[in-house]
N, C-alpha and C positions, 0 to 999 in steps of 0.2 A: 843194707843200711836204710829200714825204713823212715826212720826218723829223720833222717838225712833229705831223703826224699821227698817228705809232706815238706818239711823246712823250705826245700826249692817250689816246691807248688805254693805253699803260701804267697811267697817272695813274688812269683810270674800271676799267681790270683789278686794281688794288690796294684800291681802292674797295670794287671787289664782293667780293674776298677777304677784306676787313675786315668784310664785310656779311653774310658767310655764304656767298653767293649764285652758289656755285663752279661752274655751267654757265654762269653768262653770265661768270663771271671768264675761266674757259677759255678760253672765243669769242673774249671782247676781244683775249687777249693770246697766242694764236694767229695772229690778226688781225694784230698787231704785229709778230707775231716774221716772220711773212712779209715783213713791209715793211721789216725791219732788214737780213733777207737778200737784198730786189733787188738785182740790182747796179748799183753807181753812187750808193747810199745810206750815206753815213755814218755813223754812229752806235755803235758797237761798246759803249759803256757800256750804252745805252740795250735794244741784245739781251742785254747781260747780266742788264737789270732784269727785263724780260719774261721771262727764261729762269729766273731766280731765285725769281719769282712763280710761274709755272708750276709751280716745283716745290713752292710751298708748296701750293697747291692742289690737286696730285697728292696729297699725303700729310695736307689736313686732309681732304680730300669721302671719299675713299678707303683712305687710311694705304696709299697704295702706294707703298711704300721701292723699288722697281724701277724706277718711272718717275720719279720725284724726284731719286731720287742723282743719274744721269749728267747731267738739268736742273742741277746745282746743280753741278757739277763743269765742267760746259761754263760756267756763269757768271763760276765762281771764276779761271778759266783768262784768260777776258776781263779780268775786272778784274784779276787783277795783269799782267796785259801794257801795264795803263792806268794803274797804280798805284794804284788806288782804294781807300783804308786804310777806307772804311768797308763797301763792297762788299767787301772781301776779309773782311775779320771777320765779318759777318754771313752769307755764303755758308760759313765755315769753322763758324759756331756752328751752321746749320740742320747740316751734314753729319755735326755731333758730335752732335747729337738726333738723328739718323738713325740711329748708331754706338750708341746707348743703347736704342733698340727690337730692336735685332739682338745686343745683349751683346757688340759687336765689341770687339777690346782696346782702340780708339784712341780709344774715343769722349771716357775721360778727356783725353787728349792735346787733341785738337780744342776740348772746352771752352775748358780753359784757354788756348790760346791763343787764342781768341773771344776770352774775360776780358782777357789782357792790351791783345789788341788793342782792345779797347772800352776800357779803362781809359787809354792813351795816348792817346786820340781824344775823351777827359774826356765818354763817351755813359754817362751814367747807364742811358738805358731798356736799351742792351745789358747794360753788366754786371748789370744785376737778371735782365734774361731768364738771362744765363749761370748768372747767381746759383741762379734757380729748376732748372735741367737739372742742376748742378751737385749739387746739394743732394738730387732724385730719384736720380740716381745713388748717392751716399754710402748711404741710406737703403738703395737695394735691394742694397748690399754690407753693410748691416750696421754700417755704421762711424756710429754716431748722432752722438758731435760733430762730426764735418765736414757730417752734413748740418744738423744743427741751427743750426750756423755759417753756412752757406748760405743756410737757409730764414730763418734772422731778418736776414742781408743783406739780402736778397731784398726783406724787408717793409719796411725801412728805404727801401730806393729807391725803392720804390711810393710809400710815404707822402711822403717828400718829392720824386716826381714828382705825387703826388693822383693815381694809376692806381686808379683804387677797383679794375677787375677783379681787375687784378693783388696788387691788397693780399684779396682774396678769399680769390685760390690760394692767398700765403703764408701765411694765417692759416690753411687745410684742412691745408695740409702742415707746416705745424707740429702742430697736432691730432694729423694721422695719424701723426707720430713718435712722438708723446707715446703714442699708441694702440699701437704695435709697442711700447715698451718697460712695456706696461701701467699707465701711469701716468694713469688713467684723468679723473681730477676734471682734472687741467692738459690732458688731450685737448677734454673736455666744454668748459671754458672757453675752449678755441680757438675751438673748432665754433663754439659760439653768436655768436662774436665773429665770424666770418664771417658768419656767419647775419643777423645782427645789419646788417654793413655790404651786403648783397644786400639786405636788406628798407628799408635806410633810400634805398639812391642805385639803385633800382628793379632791377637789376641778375636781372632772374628765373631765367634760364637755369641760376643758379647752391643756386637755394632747393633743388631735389627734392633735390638731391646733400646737400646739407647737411642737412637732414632724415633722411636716411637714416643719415648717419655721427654725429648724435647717437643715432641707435637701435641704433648698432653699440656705440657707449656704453652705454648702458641695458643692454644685451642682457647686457655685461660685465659689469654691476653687478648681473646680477640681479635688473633693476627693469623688469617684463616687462609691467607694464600701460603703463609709460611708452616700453618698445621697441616694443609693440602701436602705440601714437598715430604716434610718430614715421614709424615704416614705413609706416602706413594712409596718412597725410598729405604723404610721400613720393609712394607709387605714385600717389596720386589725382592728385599735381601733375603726373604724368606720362602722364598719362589712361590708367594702367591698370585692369583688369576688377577690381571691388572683391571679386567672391569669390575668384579667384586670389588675390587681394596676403590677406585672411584668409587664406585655406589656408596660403600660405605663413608668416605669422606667425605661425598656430599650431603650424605645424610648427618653426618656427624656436624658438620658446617650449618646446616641450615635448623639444626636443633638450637645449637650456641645461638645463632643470630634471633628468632622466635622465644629464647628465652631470656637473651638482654633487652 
């Protein structure tokens, strides 16, 4: 039962994708997509999942938008030949985050119709993810209330999905809005609030980062023994060399002070 077979390597190749653990994701669903393309194997949805995966895992192990796109372009091609309204939306939302790393024009275009298409098919976790792309965009145009719009949708769906990660990013990327428009204490209060939900639901991956962008706070406020702590306690999270991560604070310090 081949098909049976690539089916269960899909299944353990999204696993490991979810896991991190992008050379054995690779393998698996290389593996698959070989067995989707014998012939005499039907399955055509099923290559499309393995080719979809594949390209997430090109572009998270590597950020290789080269080898990602045409994965995710051959996927999308499948599922609407099969109709697959969820498969087509989420192959349409990865290709519009692809569209946003390259400042392509279309990548707004593509969102939005992820979004609409997630919001007819009543998938909360899509529109949040579209939500969060959405809303990085706006930001890096400048336009604060659409992303601000964005990034508190964003948190809304997390929260009543319980995505603690995802309720992390929303609450960093509202901070960091608040931080572009220097509004410093409403940034600080984000941060911590992420901070805050990583340290309660173990969530570590996401502590050095947050650490750091309270000291970008501090740093702002001219509160330079507290951008000192925050940055030291950063790099260490991140097992860097603790005289580099000084030098660098000092230097970071005595720039702020020389330019107030």
């Amino acid at each position: 039962y081949p098909a049976l077979h690539a089916k269960m390597l899909n299944t353990i190749g999204r696993l490991n994708w979810l896991l991190s653990d992008f050379l054995e994701a690779q393998s698996v669903l290389d593996e698959a997509r070989a067995i989707w393309n014998r012939p005499g194997v039907e399955g055509e949805r099923g290559l499309a999942e393995a080719l979809s995966f594949l390209g997430l895992v090109a572009y998270s192990s590597k950020k290789d938008l080269k080898t990602a796109q045409p994965l995710f372009e051959e996927s999308l091609e499948l599922y609407q030949k099969h109709e697959d309204q969820w498969g087509i939306a989420f192959d349409i939302f990865q290709l519009g985050m692809l569209a946003t790393r390259k400042d392509d024009s279309s990548a707004l275009a593509l969102l939005e119709q992820s979004m609409d298409l997630f919001h007819q098919l009543g998938d909360i976790w899509g529109r949040s993810r579209a939500s969060h792309m959405l809303g990085e965009f706006f930001l890096r145009q400048g336009d604060y209330n659409k992303a601000r719009h964005f990034f508190e949708q964003n948190l809304r769906f997390d929260e009543e999905l319980k995505f603690k990660p995802g309720m992390v990013v929303a609450l960093s990327n509202l901070g960091e809005l608040h931080l572009h428009q220097k509004e410093y204490e409403q940034a600080k209060q984000y941060f911590e609030k992420s901070l805050d939900v990583s340290h309660t639901y173990g969530i570590k991956e996401t502590w050095g980062f947050g650490l750091y962008l309270l000291g970008m706070v501090a740093l702002h406020q001219n509160e330079y023994s507290f951008a000192r702590r925050y940055f030291t306690d950063h790099f260490k999270s991140e097992n860097a060399s603790f005289d580099k991560v000084s030098a660098g604070i000092l230097f970071l310090s005595q720039a702020a002070v020389s330019a107030g």
